[in-house]
N, C-alpha and C positions, 0 to 999 in steps of 0.2 A: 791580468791584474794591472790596475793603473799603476803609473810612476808614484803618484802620494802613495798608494798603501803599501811599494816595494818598501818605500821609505823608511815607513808605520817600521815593517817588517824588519828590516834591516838594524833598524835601530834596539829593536825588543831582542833582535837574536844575540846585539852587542852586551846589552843587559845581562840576558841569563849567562853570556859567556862569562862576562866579567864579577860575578858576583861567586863562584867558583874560584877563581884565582885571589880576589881579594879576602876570602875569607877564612876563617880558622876551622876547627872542628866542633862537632855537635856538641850543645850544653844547654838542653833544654834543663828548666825546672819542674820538676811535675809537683802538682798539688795531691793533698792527702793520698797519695799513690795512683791518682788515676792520671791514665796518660793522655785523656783528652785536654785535662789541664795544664795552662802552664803559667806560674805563680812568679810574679814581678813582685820583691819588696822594695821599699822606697828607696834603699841605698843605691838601687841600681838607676834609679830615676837622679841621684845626685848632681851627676857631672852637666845634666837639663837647668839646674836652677829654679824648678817649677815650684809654684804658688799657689793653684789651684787641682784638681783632679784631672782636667782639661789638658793642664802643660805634662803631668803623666802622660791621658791615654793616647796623646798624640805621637807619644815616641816607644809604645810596642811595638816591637817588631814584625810586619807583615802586614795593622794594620790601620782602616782609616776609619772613620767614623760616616755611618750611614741613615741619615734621619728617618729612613722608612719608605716604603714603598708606595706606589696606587693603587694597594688592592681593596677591597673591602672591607668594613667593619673595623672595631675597634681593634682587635686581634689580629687583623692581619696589616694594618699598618707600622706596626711597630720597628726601629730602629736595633742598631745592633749593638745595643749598651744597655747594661744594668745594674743597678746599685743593689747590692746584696742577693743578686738574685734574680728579682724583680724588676718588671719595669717600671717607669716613671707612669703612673695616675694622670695623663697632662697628653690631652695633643697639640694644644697650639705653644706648646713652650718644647724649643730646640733639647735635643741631648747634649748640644754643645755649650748652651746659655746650664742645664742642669748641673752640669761637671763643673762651670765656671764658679757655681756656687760652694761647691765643697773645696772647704781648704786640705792643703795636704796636711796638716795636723789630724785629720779625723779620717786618714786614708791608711789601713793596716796594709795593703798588699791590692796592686791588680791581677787579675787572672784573666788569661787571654782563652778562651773554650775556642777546640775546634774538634767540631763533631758534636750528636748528641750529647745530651749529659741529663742525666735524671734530678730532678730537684730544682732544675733551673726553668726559668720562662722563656726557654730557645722559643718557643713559636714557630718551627719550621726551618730556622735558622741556623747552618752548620759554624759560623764563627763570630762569636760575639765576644766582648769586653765586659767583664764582670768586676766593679770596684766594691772591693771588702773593706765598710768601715768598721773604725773603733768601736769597743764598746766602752762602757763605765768611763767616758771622760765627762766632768761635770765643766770645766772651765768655756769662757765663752770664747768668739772669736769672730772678730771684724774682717771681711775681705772687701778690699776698693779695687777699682779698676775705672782708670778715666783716661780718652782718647783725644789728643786734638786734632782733625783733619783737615787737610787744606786740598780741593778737587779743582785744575785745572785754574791754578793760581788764585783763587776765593781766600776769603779770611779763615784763619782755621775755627771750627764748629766744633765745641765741645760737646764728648756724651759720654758716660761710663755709668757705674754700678757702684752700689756700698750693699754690704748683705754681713745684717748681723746673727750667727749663731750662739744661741745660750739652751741652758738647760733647766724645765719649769714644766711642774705636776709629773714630773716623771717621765718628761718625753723631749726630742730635740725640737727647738724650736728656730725657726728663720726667718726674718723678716728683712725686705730687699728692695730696694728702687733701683728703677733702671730708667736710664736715657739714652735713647736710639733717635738717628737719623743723619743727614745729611745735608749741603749745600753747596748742590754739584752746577754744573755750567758745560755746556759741550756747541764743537763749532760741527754744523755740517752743510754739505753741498750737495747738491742736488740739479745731476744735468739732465733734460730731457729732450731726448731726440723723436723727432717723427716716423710715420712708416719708412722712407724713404732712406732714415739714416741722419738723418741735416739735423742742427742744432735748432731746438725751438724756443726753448726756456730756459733759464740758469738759477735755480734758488738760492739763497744764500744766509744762510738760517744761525741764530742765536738762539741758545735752552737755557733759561736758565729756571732753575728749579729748588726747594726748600721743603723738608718732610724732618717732621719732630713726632716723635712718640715717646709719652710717659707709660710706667707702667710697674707700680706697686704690686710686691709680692706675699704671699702667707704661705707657709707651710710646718706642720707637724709630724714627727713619727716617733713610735712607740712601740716601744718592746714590752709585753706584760711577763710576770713571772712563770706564767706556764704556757710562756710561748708563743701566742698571740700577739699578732703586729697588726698597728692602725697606722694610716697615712691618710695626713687631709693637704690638699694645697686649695687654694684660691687664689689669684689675682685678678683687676683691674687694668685695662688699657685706654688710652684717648692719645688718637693721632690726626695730621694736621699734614694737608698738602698743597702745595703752591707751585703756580706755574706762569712764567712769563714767558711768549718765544716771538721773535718779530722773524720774520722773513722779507727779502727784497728780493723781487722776481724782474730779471731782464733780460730782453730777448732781443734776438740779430736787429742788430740795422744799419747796413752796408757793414764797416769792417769791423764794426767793436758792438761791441751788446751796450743797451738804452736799456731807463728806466723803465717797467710798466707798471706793476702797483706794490705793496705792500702786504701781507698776511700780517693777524697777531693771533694771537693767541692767548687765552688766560684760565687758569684754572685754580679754582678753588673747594679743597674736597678737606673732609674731614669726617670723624668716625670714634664710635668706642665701642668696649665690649666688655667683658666678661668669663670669666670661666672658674669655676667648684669643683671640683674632684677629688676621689679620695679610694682609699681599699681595707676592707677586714680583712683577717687571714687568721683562719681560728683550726688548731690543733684537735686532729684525732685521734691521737695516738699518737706512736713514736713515728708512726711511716705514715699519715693520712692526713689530710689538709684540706679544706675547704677556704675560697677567699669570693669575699664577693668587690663589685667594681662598681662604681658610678661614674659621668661625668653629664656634666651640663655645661654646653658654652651660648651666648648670647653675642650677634653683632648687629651695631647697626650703622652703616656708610651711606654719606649722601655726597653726591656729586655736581657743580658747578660750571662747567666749562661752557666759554663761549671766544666764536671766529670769526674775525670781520677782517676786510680789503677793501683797500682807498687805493685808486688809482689816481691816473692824473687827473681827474675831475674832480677828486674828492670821494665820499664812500663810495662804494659800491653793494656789498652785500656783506650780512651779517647769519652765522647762525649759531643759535643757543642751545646746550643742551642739558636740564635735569634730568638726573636719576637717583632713585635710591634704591637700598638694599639691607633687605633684614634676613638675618639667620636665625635659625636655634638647629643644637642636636644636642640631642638626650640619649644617654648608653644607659644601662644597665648590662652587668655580666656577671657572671659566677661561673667558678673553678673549682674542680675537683679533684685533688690528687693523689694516687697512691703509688708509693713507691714496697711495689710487693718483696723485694729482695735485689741482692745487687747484681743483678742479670735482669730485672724484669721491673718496669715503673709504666702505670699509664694516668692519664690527664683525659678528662671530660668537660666540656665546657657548655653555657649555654649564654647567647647574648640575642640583646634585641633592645634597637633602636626607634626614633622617631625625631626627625630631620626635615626640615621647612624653610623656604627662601620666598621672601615677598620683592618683586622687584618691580621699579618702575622706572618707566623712562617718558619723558617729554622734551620732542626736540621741534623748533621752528625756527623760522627764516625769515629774516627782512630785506628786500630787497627795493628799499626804498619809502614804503606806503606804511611800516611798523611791520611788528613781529606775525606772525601766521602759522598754524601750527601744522606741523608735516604726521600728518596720521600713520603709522607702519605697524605692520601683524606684530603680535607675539610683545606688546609693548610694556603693558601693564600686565602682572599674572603672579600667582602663588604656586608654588611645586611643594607636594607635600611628599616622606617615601616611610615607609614605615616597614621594617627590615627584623626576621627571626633569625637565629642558626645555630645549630650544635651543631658540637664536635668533638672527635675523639682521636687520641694518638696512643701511642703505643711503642717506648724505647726499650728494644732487646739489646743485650749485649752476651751470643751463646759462647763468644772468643773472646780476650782478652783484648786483641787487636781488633775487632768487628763490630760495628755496631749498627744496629737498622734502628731507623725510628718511621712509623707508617702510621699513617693518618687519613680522618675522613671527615666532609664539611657537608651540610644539608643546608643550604641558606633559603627562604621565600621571601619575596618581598613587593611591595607593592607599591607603586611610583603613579601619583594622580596630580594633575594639575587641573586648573580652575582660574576665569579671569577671561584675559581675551581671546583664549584658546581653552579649550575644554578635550583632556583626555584620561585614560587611564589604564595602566599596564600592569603585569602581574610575571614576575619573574622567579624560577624554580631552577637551581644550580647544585649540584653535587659537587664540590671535590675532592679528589685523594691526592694523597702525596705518601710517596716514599725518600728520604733519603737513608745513603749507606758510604758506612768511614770504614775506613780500611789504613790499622797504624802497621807500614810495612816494617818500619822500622823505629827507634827514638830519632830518625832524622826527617821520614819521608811518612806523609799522610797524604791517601787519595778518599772525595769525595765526591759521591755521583748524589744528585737530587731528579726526581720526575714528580711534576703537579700538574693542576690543572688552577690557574687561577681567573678570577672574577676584575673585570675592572670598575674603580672607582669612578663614579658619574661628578662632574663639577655643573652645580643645578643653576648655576648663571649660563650655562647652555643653551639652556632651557627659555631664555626670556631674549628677547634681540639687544644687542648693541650698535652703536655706529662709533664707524672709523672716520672723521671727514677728512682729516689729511690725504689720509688714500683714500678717498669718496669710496668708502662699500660698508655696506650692511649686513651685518651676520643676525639673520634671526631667528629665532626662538624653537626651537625642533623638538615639536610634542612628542616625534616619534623616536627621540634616540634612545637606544638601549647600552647597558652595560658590554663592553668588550669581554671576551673569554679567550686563553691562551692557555694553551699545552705545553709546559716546557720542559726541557732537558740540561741541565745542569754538570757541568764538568769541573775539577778545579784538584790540581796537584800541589802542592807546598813543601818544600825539603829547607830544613833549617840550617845555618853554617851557624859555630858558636852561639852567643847570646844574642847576637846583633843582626844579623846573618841570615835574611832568609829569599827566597825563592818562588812564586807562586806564578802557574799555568792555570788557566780557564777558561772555558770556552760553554757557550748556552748556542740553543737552539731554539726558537720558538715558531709554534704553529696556531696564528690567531682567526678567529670569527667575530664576524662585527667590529670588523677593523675601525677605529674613530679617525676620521680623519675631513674634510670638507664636503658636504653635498649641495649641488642647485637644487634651489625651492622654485620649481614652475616658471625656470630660466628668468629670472629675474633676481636673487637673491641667492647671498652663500647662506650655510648654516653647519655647525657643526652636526655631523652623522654619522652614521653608519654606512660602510663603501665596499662589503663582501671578507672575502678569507685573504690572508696575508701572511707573510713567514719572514722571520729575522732571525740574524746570526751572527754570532760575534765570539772574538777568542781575543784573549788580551794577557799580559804579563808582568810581574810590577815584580822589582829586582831591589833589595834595602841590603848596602853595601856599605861595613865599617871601610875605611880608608885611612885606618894606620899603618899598612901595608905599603903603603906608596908615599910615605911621611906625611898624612894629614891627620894630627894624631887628634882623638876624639871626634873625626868626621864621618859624616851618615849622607851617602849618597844614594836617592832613593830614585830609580827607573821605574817608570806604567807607562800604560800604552796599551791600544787596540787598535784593530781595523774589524772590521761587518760591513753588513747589506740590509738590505730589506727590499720587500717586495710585496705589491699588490695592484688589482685591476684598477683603474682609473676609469669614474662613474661617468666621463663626459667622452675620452677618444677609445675606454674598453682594451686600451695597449697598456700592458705591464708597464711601471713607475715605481720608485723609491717611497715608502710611506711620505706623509708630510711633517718637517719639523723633527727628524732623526739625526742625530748626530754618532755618528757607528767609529770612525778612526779621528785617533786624539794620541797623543805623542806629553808625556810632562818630563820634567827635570827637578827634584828637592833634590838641597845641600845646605848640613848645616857641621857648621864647627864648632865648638869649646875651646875654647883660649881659657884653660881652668886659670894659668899663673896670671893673666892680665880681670880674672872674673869675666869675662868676655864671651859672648857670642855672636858670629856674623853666618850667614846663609844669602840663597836667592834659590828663590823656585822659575821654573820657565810650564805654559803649557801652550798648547796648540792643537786646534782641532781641526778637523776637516768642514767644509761650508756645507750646510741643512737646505733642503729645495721644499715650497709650498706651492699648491696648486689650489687655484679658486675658481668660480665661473668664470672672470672676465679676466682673471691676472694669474701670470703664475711670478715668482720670483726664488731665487739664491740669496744667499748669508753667508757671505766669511768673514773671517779675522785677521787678516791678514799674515803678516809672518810670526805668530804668535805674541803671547804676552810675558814680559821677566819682571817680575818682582826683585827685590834685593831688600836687607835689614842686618843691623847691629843689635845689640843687647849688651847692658852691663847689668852687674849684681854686685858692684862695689860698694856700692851705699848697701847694711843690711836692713832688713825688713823690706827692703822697695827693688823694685827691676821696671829699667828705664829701656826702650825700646824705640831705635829710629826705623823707620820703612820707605821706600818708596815702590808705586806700585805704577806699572804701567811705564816702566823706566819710556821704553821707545816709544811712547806718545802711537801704539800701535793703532790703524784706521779699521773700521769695522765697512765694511762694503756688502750693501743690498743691488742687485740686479732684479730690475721687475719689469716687466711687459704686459701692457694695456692692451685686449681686443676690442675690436667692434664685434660685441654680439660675444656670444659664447665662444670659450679658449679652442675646443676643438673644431671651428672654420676655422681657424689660422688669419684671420683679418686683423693685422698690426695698426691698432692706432698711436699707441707712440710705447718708446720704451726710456726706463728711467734709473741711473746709477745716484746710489745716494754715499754718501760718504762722513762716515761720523768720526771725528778728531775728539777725544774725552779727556786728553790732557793726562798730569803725571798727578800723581796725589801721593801726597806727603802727609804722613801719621807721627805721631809723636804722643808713646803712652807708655803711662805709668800705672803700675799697680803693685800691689803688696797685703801684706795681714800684719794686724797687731792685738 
């Protein structure tokens, strides 16, 4: 075992020790008698100051919020949050932007699930956050939220939310704008040495960059008198990208480094979209439920970048590149539930898609005489995938303490492209899954999970791009197939008091059709498929009151992991670390209540380990150097408003690439130069305000 992962180690063992001694005894809450539940009312959220649903379910105990996975389908991407139940109708809108919209005026109680539960839309999921609102309140209610940011000394950029809820025709209504973006600047360096070692080049680069998003919201839901609930959302987006970067490139000459030309850089991109969704959920009785599901999203991004160098003569070469890119996905789903008695509840589902990306690219070069176009495979093309699947589960509970929930998925589906590349594939996946809870006590819950899951395809794969900074070409790979993984799920939790808890876990996974880089006819990378692969990872997160040691109302929160991975490597056939994994990460929350002064301060720390990629002609490392600390205040002295300072990136932490250039393919080992890049992003400074009235 390396020195970082004793570290990892060492540091998680100090966690679960210390989350033992600081803590009091067992006080869960159980909800309507069941012991999978455990029911937060808002009193307990008081001493937080919270404004939203968001500043609740942040400070459950044990856990964090998880926007979803890579699996397939609408169904299995789902997050580990629910409002009544149910999930959010919405993929491109966060769980975290969802909750930001509910005031806690319209929050009865959260309930933290862990383990199956019947009646809920776990989805496979053993612990989720389930927020229970009001019912019968008619009054309305404003929530703002506005941010000023200032990145790396910039003027500060305002962006925030207003989201008004009222009540009309019988149902809660909300209407919401939102402003997103940033106007960041970052300094980096970039040395590049030869085979030999010797210094060849020194880059010396300015970013600076400006990205706005608007983005109007709608949403309705409805309780009818016999039980039947409707939910619609809709929103709008349009965003807007800008990019300035100048580089000065100079290289030895005799004892100091000379000019030799300049790089710029400029980009101009911009994009809107779209998305409709919504859900029935019509009553069958007292135990039986049918809900059906929609969603429609529309995007469409186009792209402007272009790169020229003037040397000492004046230009030199320029290259331009358009691209655009259209989406749609269409879901359709329905649910079926019955809940046969309180030992026995099963769920049938059927869903099926139709998902399409048009993309295009044109890049050329001027190298004096005007622009010339650079023809490349896979340039111009449509990927269209049109996707079935049922499925069924099954939650027993024959014990009190026991519960299984088992499941099974039948997906087909069909993935054709058309354009400058012509293909078409035909994919047929089964899954099952088991998970099983075991409540050994009101303190200690262990869960095992076994599945088998589908990966998620991102169909801009599918069509080439170029990188020219690092001159490579990723194109278009008619033949990539979805990944598939066998996994093995571990995970212990023992509560201390209310605040108090403890969690062990550890997966194991065994993959096919591992995605990761393949050469295209040694000339070209491409994303592909690279053989069978296995990852593994155990980790530990420790949430410790510390008014034990006199930090009275403090929340000291320890996680942390270390893993591996492994698989063939398509060009030297020698075992390698997947591409682009990050397995051992170390963080630090802490946050205080200063109740008498209305007062809260904290600082969170995290730090991972560096991720390694390998391509035909390059491979390179990513770290972060010695991690990153945030730190922030909070007052709630003014009422209705909470004002918040942050700073983030207090130690101007450096992000460091190592990459190595061959001649010809990476496994001859022929070193044409290798290159340390070095990224300074500065501290960034927030200052936001939000409130309801």
């Amino acid at each position: 075992m390396s020195f970082e992962k004793n570290t990892y180690l060492r540091a998680l063992m100090a966690g679960a020790a210390a989350v033992g001694l600081l803590s009091g005894s067992a006080g869960a809450q159980e909800a309507n008698g069941n012991e999978n539940i455990v029911a937060y009312p808002p009193t307990f959220f008081e001493v937080y100051n919270p404004v939203t649903a968001f500043d609740m379910v942040r400070q459950v105990p044990g856990f964090s919020i998880e926007e979803g996975d890579n699996a397939r389908g609408f169904g299995g991407t789902a997050g580990n949050v629910l409002i009544d139940g149910e999930r959010p109708s919405t993929k491109s809108t966060s769980l975290s932007s969802v909750l930001r919209r509910i005031a806690i005026e319209r929050v009865d109680r959260i309930e933290l699930v862990r383990g199956s539960v019947a009646g809920m839309d776990m989805r496979g999921q053993t612990r989720v956050v389930n927020v229970v609102l009001l019912t019968g309140s008619n009054s309305s209610q404003t929530t703002w939220d506005i941010t000023f940011t200032s990145e790396a000394k910039n003027v500060f950029f305002p962006t925030g939310e207003i989201v008004q809820t009222f009540k009309a025709w019988g149902a809660d209504i909300t209407l919401g704008l939102e402003r997103n973006g940033h106007t960041a600047r970052n300094l980096t360096t970039r040395e590049r040495s030869n085979a030999t070692g010797a210094l060849s080049e020194q880059f010396d680069e300015r970013n600076q960059r400006h990205f706005q998003k608007w983005q109007p919201y709608f949403s309705l839901a409805r309780k009818f008198p016999n039980g039947d609930t409707l939910n619609l959302n809709a929103k709008y987006w349009n965003w807007t990208w800008r990019r300035n970067k100048t580089s000065e490139i100079t290289v030895p000459g005799g004892s100091e480094l000379v000019f030799d030309r300049f790089d710029f850089a400029r980009a101009d991109n911009a994009g809107d979209g779209g998305e409709i969704g919504g859900d029935f959920e019509h009553k069958l009785g007292d135990n039986r439920s049918i809900k059906f599901i929609f969603l429609q999203t529309n995007r469409l991004n186009e792209f402007d970048d272009i790169f020229e160098t003037f040397d000492t003569n004046g230009f030199n070469n320029a290259t331009r590149i358009l691209s655009s890119e259209a989406t749609n996905e269409s879901i359709l789903r329905s649910v079926f539930n019955w809940e046969r008695d309180a030992k026995n509840s099963f769920e049938a589902s059927i869903e099926g898609a139709y998902n399409w990306l048009k993309a295009g690219l044109d890049v050329s070069q001027d190298t004096g005489s005007g622009f010339q176009t650079i023809v490349l495979p896979v340039a111009n093309t449509k990927v269209e995938e049109k996707r079935a699947e049922a499925a069924f589960s099954w939650i027993a509970k024959p014990l009190s303490n026991w519960t299984f929930e088992t499941g099974m998925k039948y997906e087909i589906s069909e993935i054709s492209q058309s354009g400058d590349a012509s293909n078409s594939q035909e994919f047929r996946f089964l899954k099952p899954s088991m998970d099983i809870t075991w409540d050994r006590n009101e303190r200690d819950q262990l869960r095992v999970g076994f599945r088998r899951e589908v990966g998620q395809l991102n169909f801009q794969d599918f069509a080439t791009s170029v990188n020219v900074t690092d001159n490579q070409t990723n194109v278009g790979n008619v033949e990539l197939r979805p990944d598939t993984t066998w996994k093995v799920d571990f995970e212990f939790e023992r509560k201390y008091g209310e605040k108090g808890v403890l969690i062990l876990s550890g997966n194991h996974r065994w993959i096919s059709d591992v995605r990761d880089q393949v050469p295209i006819n040694l000339q070209f990378d491409a994303p592909g498929n690279i053989g069978s692969g296995k990852t593994w990872q155990v980790r530990a997160e420790a949430r410790i009151p510390t008014d034990r040691i006199g930090l009275k109302d403090g929340i000291l929160t320890l996680e942390g992991g270390f893993g591996d991975s492994s698989v063939t490597d398509p060009l030297t056939g020698l075992s390698r670390v997947q591409s682009f994994r990050v397995d051992d990460f170390f963080s630090i929350d802490f946050r205080q209540e200063l109740t008498d002064w209305k007062m809260a301060w904290g600082f969170d720390y995290f730090k991972r380990s560096a991720f390694q990629a390998a391509f035909l002609f390059t491979q390179q490392t990513q770290s972060m150097g010695h991690g990153n600390l945030n730190i922030f205040a909070e007052t709630t002295r003014w009422k209705g408003v909470t004002i918040k300072l942050s700073v983030d990136n207090v130690f101007n932490v450096q992000f460091q690439r190592d990459r190595t250039r061959f001649n010809g393919p990476r496994n001859l080992g022929l070193v044409s130069f290798s290159e340390v890049r070095r990224i300074n992003r500065g501290q960034v400074f927030r200052i936001n305000l939000r409130g309801t009235f």
